[in-house]
N, C-alpha and C positions, 0 to 999 in steps of 0.2 A: 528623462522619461518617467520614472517614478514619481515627481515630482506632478507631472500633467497628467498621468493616470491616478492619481491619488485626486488631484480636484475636480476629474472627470466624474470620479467614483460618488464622493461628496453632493455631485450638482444632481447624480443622478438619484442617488437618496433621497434629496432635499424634495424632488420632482417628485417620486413616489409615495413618497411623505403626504405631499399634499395631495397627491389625485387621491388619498386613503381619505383624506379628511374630505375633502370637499363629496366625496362620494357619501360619506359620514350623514355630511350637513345637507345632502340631499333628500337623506333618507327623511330627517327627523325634521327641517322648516317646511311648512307644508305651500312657502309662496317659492318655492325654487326648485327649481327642476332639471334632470340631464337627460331627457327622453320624449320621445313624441307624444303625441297624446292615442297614437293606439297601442303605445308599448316597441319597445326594442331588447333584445337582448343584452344579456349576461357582458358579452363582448364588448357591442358598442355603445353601450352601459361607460363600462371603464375608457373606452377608447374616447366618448366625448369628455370624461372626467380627466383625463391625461394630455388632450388638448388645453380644454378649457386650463387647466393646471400652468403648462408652461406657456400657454399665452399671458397666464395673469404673471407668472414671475418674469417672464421677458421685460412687459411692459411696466413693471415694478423697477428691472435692470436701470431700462432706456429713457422712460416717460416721465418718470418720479423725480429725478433729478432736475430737468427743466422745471417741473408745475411747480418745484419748491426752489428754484431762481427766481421763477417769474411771481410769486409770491412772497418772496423776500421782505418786502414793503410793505406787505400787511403786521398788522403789530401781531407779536410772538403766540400773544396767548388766544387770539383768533388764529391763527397759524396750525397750534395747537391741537382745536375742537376741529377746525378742515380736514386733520388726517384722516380721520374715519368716512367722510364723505368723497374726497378725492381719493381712496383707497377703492371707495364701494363702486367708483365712478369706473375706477380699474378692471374690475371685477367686469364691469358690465361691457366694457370695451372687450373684454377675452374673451366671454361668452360668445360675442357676435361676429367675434373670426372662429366658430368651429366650423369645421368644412359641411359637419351635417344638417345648424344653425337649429339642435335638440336644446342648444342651454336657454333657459328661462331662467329670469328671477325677480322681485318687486323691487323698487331700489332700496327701501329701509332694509329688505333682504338681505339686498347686497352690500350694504351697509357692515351688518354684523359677517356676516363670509369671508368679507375680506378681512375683516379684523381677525378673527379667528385664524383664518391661512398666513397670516402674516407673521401672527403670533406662532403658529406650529413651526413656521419654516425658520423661524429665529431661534428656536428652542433646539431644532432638529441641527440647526447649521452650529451652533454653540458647542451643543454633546458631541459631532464629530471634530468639531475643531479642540476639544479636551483630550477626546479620544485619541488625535493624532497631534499630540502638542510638540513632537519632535521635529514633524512636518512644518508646524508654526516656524518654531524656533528656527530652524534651517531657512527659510524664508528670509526673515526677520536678518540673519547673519549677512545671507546673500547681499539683500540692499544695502545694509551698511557699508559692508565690503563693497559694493560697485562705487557708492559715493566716494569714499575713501581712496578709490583710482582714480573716480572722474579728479578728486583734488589733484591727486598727482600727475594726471595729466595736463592741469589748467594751465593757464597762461601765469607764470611765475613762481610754479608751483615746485619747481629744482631749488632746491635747498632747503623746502619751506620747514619748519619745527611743526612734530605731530597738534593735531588739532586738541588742546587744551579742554579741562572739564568742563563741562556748563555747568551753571545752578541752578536749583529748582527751586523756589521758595512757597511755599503752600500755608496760605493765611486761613488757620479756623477761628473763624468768626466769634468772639466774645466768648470763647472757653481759655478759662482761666488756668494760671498754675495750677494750685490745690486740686481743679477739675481734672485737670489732664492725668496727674498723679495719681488720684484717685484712680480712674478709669483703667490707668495702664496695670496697676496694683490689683483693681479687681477683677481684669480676664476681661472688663468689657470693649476692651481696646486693645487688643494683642500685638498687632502688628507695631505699635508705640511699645509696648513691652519689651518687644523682642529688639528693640533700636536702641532701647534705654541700656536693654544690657549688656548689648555685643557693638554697636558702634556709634553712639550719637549721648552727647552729653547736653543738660538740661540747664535754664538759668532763670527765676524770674525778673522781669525789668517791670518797673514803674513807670505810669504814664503821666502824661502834663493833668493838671485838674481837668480838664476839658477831655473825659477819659471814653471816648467812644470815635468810632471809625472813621470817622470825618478829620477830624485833628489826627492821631494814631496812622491813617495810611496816608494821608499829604505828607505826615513827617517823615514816615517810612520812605516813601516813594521817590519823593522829591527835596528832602533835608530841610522843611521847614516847616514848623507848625507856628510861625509867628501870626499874631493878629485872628488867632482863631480861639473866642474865647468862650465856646459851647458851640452846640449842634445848631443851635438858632439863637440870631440874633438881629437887634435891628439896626442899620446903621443911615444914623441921621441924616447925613449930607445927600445923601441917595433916595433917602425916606423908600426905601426897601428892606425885609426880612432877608436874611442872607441864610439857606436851608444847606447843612450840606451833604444832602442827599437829593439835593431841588437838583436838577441837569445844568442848568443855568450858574446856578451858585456856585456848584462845584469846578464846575469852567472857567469860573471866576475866580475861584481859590486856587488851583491850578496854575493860574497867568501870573496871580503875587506869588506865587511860590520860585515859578522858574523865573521872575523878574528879581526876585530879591536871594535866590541863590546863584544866580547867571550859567547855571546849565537845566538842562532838561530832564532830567532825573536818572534813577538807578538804573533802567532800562533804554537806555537812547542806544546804545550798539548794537545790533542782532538783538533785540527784546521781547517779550509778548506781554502784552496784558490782559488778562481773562477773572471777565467777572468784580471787575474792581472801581471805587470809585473816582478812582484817577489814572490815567495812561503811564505813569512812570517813566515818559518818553519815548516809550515806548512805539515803535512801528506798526506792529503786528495786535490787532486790538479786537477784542471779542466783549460784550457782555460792561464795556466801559461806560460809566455814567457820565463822565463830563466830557465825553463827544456824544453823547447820544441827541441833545440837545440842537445839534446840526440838520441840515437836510440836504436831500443829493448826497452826491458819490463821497463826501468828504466826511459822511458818517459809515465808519466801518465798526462800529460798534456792536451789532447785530450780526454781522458774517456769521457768526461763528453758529446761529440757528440754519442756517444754509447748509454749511459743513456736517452739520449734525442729523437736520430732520431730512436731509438729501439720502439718508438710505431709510428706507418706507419699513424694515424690520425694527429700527431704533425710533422713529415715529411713534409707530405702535405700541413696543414697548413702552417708552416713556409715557404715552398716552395712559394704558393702560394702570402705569403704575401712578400717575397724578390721578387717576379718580380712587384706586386704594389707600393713597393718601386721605385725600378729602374725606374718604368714611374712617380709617385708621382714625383721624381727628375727631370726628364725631362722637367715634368712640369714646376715645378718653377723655374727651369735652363732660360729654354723659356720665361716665360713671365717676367722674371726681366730682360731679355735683349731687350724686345720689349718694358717695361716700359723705359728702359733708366736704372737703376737702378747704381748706385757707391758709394762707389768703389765695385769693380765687377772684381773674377778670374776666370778666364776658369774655366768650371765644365762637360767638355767631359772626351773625352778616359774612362777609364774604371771608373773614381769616382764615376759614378752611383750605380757600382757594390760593390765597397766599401763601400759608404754608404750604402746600405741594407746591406750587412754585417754586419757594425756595429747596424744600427739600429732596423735589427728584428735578424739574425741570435746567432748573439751574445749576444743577448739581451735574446732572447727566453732560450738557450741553458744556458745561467748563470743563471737566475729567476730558471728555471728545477734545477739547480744543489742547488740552495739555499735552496728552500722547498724541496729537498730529504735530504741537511744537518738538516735542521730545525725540521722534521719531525723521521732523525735518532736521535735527542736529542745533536749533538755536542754544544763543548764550545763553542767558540769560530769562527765565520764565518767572514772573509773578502772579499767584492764581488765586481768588477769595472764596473758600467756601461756607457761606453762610446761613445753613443751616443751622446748625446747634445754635445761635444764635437768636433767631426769629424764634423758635418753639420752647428756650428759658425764658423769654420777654413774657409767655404766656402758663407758660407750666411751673416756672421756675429751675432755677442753676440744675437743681441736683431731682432726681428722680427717675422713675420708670422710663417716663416721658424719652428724658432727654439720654438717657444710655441705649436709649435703641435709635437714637441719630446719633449719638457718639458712635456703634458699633458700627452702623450705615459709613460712616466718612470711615471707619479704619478701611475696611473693605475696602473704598476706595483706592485709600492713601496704598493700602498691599498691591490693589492692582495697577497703582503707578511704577511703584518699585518694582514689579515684574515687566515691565514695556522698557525701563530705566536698562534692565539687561538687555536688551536688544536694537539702543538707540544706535545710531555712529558717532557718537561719543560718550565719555564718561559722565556721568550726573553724579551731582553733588544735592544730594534732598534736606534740605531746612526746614525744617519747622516751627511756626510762629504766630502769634495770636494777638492782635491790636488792643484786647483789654479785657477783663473779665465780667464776672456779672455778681452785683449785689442782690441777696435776697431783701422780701419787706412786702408791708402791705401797703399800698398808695396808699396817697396825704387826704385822697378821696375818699376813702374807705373810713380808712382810720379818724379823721375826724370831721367828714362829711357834707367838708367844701374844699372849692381847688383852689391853689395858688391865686387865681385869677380873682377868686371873690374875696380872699382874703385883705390882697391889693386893693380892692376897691373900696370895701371896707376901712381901713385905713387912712386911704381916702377922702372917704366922706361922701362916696359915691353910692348910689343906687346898687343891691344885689340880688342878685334874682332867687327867687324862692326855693326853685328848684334847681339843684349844682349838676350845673352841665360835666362832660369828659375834655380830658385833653387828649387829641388821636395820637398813635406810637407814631413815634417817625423811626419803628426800625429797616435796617437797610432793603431787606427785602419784600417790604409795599412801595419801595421807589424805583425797585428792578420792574414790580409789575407795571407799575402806573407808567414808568416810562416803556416798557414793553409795548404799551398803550396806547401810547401818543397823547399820556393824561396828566393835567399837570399835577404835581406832587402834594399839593395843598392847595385848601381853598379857604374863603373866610378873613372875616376882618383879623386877625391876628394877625394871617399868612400875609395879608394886604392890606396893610393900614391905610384908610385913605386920607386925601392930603388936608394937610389944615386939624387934623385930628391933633386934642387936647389931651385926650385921658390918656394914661398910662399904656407902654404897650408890654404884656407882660407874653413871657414864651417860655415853654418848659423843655428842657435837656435831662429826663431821667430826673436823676433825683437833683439838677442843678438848675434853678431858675433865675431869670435875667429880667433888669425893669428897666426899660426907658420912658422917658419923657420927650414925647417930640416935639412939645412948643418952646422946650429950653435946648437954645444950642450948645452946639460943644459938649462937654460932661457936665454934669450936673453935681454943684458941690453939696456936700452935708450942709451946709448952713442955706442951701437954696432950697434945700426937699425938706428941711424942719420951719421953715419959714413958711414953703405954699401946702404943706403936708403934715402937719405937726404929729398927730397920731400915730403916721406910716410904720418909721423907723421902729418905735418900741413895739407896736403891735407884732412885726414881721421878728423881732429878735427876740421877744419871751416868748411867743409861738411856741408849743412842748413841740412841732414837728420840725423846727428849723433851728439848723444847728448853728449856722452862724450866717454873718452879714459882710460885703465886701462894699463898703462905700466910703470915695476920695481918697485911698490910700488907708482906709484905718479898717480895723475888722473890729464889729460888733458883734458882743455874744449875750447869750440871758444876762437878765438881770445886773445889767448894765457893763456889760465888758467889753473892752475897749481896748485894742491892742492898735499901735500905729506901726504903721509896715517899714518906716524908716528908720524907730528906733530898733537896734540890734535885741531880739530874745524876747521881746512884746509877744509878737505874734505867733514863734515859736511855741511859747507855755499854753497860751491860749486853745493854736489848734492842735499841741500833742496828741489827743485823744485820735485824732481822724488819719498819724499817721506819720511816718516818716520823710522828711520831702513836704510836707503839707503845707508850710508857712512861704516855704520855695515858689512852689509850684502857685499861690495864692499870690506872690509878690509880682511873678514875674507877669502873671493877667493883668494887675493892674497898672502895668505899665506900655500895652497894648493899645494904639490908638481907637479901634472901638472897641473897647471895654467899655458893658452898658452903665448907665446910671448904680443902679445897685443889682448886686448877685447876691443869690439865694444858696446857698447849699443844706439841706435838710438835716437834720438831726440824724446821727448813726450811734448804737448800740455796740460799744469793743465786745461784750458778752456774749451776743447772740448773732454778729456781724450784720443786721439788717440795717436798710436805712429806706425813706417815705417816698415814693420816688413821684412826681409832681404827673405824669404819665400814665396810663392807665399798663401799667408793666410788674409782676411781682419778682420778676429777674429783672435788674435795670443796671445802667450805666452811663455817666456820662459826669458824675462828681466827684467827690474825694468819700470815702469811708469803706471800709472792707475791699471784697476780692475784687469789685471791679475795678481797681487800680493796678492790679498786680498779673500783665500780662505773664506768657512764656516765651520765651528761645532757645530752640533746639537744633544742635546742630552738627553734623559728623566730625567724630573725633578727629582724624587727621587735618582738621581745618581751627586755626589760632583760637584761643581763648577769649573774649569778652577781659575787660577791667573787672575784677570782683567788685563790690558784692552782686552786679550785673548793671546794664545798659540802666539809664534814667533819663527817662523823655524817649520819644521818638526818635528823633532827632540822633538821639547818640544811637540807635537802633538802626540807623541809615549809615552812620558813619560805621559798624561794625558789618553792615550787607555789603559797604563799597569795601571794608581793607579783603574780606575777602576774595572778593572777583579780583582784586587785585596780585593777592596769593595762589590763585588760579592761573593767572594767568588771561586773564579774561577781557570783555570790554570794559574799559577803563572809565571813571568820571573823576573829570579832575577834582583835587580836594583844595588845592589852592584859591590864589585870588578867583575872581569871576571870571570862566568860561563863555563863549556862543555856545549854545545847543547846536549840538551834530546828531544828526541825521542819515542813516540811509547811505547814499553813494559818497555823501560827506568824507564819512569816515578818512578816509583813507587821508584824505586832502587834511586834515583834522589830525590825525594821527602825525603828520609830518611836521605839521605847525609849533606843536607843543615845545619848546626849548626845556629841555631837563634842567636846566640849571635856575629855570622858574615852580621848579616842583614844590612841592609844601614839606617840611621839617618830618621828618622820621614819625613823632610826635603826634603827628596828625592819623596817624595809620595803626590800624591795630597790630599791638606788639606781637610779634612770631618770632621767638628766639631763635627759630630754625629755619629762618629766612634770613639771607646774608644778603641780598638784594636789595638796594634803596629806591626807594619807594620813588616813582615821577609819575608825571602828568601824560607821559609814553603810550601808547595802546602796541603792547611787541607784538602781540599776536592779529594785528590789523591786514598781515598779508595772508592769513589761513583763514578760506574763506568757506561757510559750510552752503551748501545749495540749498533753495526752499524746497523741500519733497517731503511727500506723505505716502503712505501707501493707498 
């Protein structure tokens, strides 16, 4: 009874609230009106505003929910700019059930009223929901507890062992060790503060050369970053650009991943993926780029704008807060240009609108989708937040800029761990970041042509007078464009067409790649110094480019020459760019498309920058400084890492699986090649596995305090958690 008197009290609030306001907005829009035109009283003054009132939140309740089913299909960020329209449309539907039929309004009117009423009753329904957070919490306990009987009620549920922790793994997008440390050191990340000191231990790992989110979350996700030798490349036999943030590519790298590890990845048992651009195997998929590329019911990649803008107060908001974005940008677009500010890239045309995309809509919309997984009780949840990422591409790693999105995601990341208390089961919250970001002034800037003309020069080819851009391929303009239904790139680079001779060159951050399509197969040193002669030295005394990777041999200025098969060559050569360097540059070149020749630019140990071929002054995607030097964070009662921490993705995946399997959790074998299980699979999957085909102790991250040998088993395949949200 107190319980339904307390949300009685609330709805009547929330009601009065708004008949105050719209009575407000009556007064002062001179196209909207609650009275006849000879006048009414004081009375039915308020009594049409108290109508009009809860006919508009009724019809917000019942009506909102369908109009944003039945516009699911429209792409997100038309979605988006409709709320204000389909809001005002609300508006005017309430008006015309008052019983006295006093309401009037223009629709641009009613446009701004309902934005306004939607925004107060959000504001008002928040404050009482703080006000009485006891009331939450008791809530929140209830449901748990009823799921937690329906288990034990279930069909099999006598004897079952309680329901095991989930993991939460929460990817921020290209914030680096050094960044995160920073941040939590200097107050502008608290909630990382407060994790660092009382129960979550820290590690940084190294990424493959190919150090940006495309390689980095395939390997995470799915245990394989083979054959993935930068963000773009072109692969002859296909005579297609393989992008991996194009929807298509990524689908495609996705298929060699679970083809050449033979299971479905980290998340195939009870999983979610949100926001990311691989499914993980996941089931449950929100915001994924390599389904989005689908059509019909078999792209579920989008739901999760459904789940979200389906309540018309978080519409609003989020609307609201993507146009203070876009001017927030403006802002500091403006005055870094009027301080003088450098290095310094264009931040017009549409990147304002990009940024708010990533940084509140997709932001908003992944958080929503995490606490509906968390709170349905799944395993397993993988979620990307990519902000801090897209806004260093443009401002750079470190500044004003980017600690007021680092502060934004703590928030966040606190208000997970507050819903984390309330789930029906235990969360276990990870923390992790697919790779950092180098500072530097583009190869554009700094010496006043791109990669591309440099190539051609070299050559012997025509170059245009004036040095065109190369566009960011960072991940969040391929969230919008697919949001979109737009393709991710266009242009001869993107689409080489066929029969083409000249060179195709593509930039990865500060990593660039050259093929030749009229030569099949890879193209040896002695075939490009033959039809090429100048190429080679031009592109390696170049002061912006640090080294050269062609046929197995690495070129460096002034004539240096390391071959990757004798032991210790390559090593001396690329010391400067790093530990792992000569590794991580050997194991490309032995990648069946590895292009003709790779570029990695020139890096500075001093000042850690390095040129990035991309119009980016925070970049990523090669060997030199912080962008190689992801983080891993994770709670202390959960096994250690190998010191001196993970190397490659790869071993990054192998350390996400021994835990779920220290959990207790859904399992992915580590042995020989698996089928991908699926769904109702499970169970049938689960029984198949022969323990005595399990993989070596060896294979599983060491937990002295685990006396339990490690199989291929899922023991907890009979605790089953139900899909529910509140």
């Amino acid at each position: 009874m107190r319980s339904t008197g307390g949300a009685l009290l609330r709805v009547i609030v929330v009601w009065a609230v708004s008949t105050l306001t719209m009575l407000v907005l009556a007064g002062i829009l001179p196209d909207f009106r609650l009275q006849s035109g000879d006048g009414d009283s004081v009375t039915q003054v308020g009594l049409t505003a108290a109508w009009g009132a809860g006919a508009f939140g009724l019809l917000s309740a019942l009506v909102w929910p369908v109009l944003v089913r039945a516009l699911l299909l429209v792409p997100a960020l038309v979605l988006g700019l409709l709320v204000f329209f389909l809001n005002g449309s609300l508006l005017l539907m309430a008006l015309r059930l008052i019983p006295s039929g006093h309401g009037e309004a223009a629709p641009e009117t009613a446009v701004v009223v309902a934005a306004v009423m939607s925004a107060v009753a959000s504001a008002t329904s928040t404050a009482l929901a703080v006000r009485d957070d006891e009331a939450y919490r008791r809530r929140l306990y209830r449901l748990a507890d009823r799921r937690r009987r329906r288990h034990r009620r279930g069909p099999g549920a006598d004897g079952a062992r309680p329901t095991p922790p989930g993991l939460l793994f929460l990817q921020l997008d290209g914030v680096g060790h050094r960044v995160l440390r920073e941040a939590a050191a200097g107050g502008v990340m608290p909630m990382v503060a407060d994790w660092l000191e009382h129960s979550h231990r820290i590690t940084p790992w190294r990424t493959d050369w190919s150090s940006q989110t495309g390689a980095s979350q395939l390997g995470i996700l799915h245990g394989s970053t083979f054959d993935v030798p930068a963000f773009r490349w072109y692969e002859k036999e296909s005579g297609e650009v393989m992008v991996c943030n194009r929807p298509t590519s990524a689908a495609e790298l996705q298929r060699r991943a679970v083809a050449r590890t033979g299971d479905g990845g980290l998340l195939t048992l009870d999983g979610a993926s949100r926001g990311n651009l691989f499914s993980g195997g996941a089931d449950q998929l929100a915001l994924v780029l390599s389904v989005s590329a689908r059509r019909g019911r078999a792209n579920r990649s989008r739901a999760g704008y459904f789940a979200y803008f389906s309540d018309p107060a978080n519409a609003v908001r989020t609307a609201v807060s993507f146009v203070a974005e876009v001017g927030r940008e403006i802002v500091q677009s403006v005055r870094a240009r009027l301080r003088g500010d450098g290095p310094r890239v264009s931040r017009g045309g549409l990147y304002p609108l990009i940024r708010a995309f990533a940084t509140v809509v997709e932001r908003d919309v992944v958080v929503a989708a995490v606490i509906g997984d968390m709170l349905a009780g799944r395993s397993a949840i993988y979620a990307d937040l990519v902000a801090y990422d897209e806004v260093a591409h443009h401002s750079g790693p470190r500044g004003r800029d980017t600690d007021q999105v680092l502060a934004r995601l703590d928030r966040s990341l606190a208000l997970l761990a507050r819903v984390a208390e309330h789930a029906p089961r235990t969360y276990r919250i990870v923390l992790l970041s697919d790779h950092g970001q180098s500072p530097g002034e583009t190869f554009l800037s700094r010496y006043g042509l791109t990669l591309k003309d440099l190539v051609r020069a070299g050559c012997g080819l025509p170059v245009s007078r004036r040095a065109g851009t190369t566009p960011s391929g960072a991940e969040a303009r391929a969230a919008v464009l697919a949001a979109l239904h737009r393709p991710v790139e266009e242009g001869e680079e993107a689409q080489p067409r066929p029969g083409r001779r000249e060179p195709v060159v593509l930039a990865s951050g500060n990593l660039g790649v050259i093929s030749f399509p009229g030569m099949p197969g890879r193209a040896s040193r002695e075939w490009i110094e033959r039809a090429h002669p100048a190429l080679l030295p031009t592109l390696a005394n170049h002061p912006g480019i640090g080294f050269l990777l062609v046929d197995g041999e690495v070129l460096g200025p002034g004539g240096a020459v390391a071959r990757l098969a004798e032991p210790g060559e390559a090593e001396a050569l690329l010391a400067p760019f790093g530990p792992g360097a000569a590794g991580a540059v050997r194991r490309s070149d032995g990648f069946p498309h590895v292009p003709d020749i790779m570029v990695n630019s020139a890096y500075d140990p001093q000042t850690g920058q390095v040129h990035a071929f991309e119009e980016q002054i925070g970049s990523h995607g090669g060997l030199g400084g912080e962008q190689g030097e992801a983080f891993l964070m994770w709670p202390a009662d959960l096994s250690d890492p190998d010191p001196p921490g993970p190397v490659g993705a790869e071993a990054v995946h192998r350390v996400l699986r021994g835990w779920l399997q220290e959990l207790d959790g859904p399992q992915v074998p580590l042995g020989p090649a698996q089928p991908a299980v699926t769904g109702a699979t499970a169970a049938a999957a689960a029984a198949a596995v022969d323990p005595a085909e399990a993989p070596p102790a060896e294979a599983w991250v060491k937990d002295p305090r685990s006396q339990a040998p490690p199989s291929g088993t899922f023991p907890s395949a009979g605790v089953s958690v139900p899909d529910e949200s509140l």
